[in-house]
N, C-alpha and C positions, 0 to 999 in steps of 0.2 A: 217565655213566661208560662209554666205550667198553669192547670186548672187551679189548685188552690194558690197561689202565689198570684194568682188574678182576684179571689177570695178575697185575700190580706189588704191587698191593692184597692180596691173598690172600699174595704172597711174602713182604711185609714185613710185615705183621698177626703171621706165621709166626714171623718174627726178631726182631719188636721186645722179647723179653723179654733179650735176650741181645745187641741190636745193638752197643752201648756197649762193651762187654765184648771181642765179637770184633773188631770194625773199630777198637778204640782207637787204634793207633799211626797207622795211615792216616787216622783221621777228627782229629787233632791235628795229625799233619804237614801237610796239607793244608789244614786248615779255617785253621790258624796262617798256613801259607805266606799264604794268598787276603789274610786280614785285615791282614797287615803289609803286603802289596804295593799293596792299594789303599783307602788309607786313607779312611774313609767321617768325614762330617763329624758332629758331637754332635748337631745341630740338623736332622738329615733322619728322615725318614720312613723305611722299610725297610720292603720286602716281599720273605721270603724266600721259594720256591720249593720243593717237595721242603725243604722243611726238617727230618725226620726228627724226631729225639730233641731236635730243638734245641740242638747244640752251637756254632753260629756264633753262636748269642745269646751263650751263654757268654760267648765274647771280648768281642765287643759290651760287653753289660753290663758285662765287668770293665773297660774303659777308660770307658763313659758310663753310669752306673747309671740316665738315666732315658731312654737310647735310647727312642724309640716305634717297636715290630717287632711286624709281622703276621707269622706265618709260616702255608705254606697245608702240605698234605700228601694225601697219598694213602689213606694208611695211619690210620684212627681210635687204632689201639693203637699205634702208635706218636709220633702226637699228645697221646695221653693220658700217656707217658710225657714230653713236654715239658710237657704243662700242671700234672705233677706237679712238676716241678725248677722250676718258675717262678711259681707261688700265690702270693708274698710280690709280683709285678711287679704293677701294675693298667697298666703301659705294655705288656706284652706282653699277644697273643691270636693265639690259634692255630684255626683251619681247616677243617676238612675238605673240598678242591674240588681239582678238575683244573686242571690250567696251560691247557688248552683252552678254558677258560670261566670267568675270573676273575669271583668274587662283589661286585666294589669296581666304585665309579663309576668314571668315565675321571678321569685327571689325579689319582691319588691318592695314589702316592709320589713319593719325591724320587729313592728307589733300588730297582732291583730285581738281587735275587742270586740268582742259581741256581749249586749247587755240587754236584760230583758227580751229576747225574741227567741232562744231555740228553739221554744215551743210550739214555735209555726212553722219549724223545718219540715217536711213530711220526706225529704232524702236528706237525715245527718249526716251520712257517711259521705252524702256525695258533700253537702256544706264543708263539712271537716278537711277531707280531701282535698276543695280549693282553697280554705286556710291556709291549711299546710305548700299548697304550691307557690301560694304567694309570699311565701314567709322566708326570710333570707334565713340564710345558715345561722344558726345558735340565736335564732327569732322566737316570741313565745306568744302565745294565744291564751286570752285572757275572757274570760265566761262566767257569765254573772247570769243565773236564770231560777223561777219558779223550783222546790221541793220539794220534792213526792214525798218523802220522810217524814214532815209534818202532817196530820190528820185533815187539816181543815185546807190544806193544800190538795191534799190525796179528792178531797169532796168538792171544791173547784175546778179539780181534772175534768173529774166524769161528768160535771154541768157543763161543764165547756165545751166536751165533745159532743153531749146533745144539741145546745142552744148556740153555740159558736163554730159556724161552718169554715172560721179559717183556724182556729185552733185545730192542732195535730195533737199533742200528747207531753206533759211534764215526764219527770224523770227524777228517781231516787239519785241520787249521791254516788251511789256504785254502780246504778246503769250508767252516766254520763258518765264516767271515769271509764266505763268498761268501754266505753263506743269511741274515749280518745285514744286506752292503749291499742284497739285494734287498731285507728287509724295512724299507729305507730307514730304515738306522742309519749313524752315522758310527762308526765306527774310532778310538777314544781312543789306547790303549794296547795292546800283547799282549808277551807271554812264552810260553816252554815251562818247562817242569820236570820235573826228574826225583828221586825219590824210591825209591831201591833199585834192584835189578836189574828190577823190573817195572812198576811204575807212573810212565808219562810218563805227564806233563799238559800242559793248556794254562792259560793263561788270560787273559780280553781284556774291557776294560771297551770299550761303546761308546754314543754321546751319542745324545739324542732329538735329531730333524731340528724338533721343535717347539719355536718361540719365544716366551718368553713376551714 
């Protein structure tokens, strides 16, 4: 666990008693938006990322109750509060490890989702890099995050990097795309969205360049 990934860790360990509670409408409208937009198949695998409280399972599960979802996290207390809401699954398991050094063999899901967090990567390319190792042949990585593109996003950046010591850095729409084709991804799908006066999003599934 690097220094800022102890940052994040310390901040959310902080929240997770309360996280659910305050991000409700944001972590629904969003988590809802991601899962209607790119619909994931019954019969894959899923490795959530930054998975938090586990609300993406939620969805999950309520269209496939026997979904099989890793989720990893940062935050053990706030892991803890997903492996509370999910004790009846034996198909879910949950975590504790950095997106820098996934704990799974290579070739291990069929999907990987990150939603809400790459803006706390401070190494994406290394994040990216073990996406892709752990993504079996003809697997796709699926990214839901923050929009540099919208103005009142671009002005949340630069607050954040002052006042938010785990914040790293949002991203326009053609920097993240530019950081997955370097990490020799292909470009499936993308979207923007927006969700109130403040929160633009992006979000863009893109394919393993590996064939099975």
């Amino acid at each position: 666990m690097n220094i800022n990934e102890v940052k994040v860790k310390t901040q959310y360990d902080r929240l997770a008693d309360i996280y659910d509670l305050r991000w409700r409408n944001y972590i629904v409208n969003t988590l809802t938006f991601l899962h209607n937009w790119e619909e994931i198949e019954p019969q894959s695998t899923i490795l959530d990322v930054a998975c938090g409280t586990g609300e993406f399972e939620r969805l999950l599960l309520n269209q496939n109750p026997t979904q099989k979802i890793t989720g990893i996290d940062i935050s053990e207390k706030m892991l803890n509060i997903a492996r509370e809401k999910y004790r009846a699954y034996p198909n879910i398991e949950f975590h504790q490890a950095s997106v820098h050094s996934l704990p799974f063999a290579s070739e291990s899901f069929d999907v990987v989702v990150c939603a809400n967090a790459f803006h706390y990567f401070d190494e994406p390319e290394v994040a990216l890099a073990e996406m892709k190792r752990v993504l079996k042949p003809n697997g796709k990585v699926i990214i839901l995050d923050w929009n540099k593109d919208y103005p009142v996003c671009r002005i949340c950046d630069w607050l954040l990097q002052i006042f938010d010591p785990a914040h790293q850095q949002c991203y326009t729409q053609d920097q993240l795309h530019q950081l997955l084709l370097s990490a020799d991804f292909k470009i499936y799908r993308a979207t923007k969205v927006r969700f109130g006066v403040i929160w633009g999003l992006m979000a863009v599934t893109v394919l393993s360049s590996k064939i099975s």
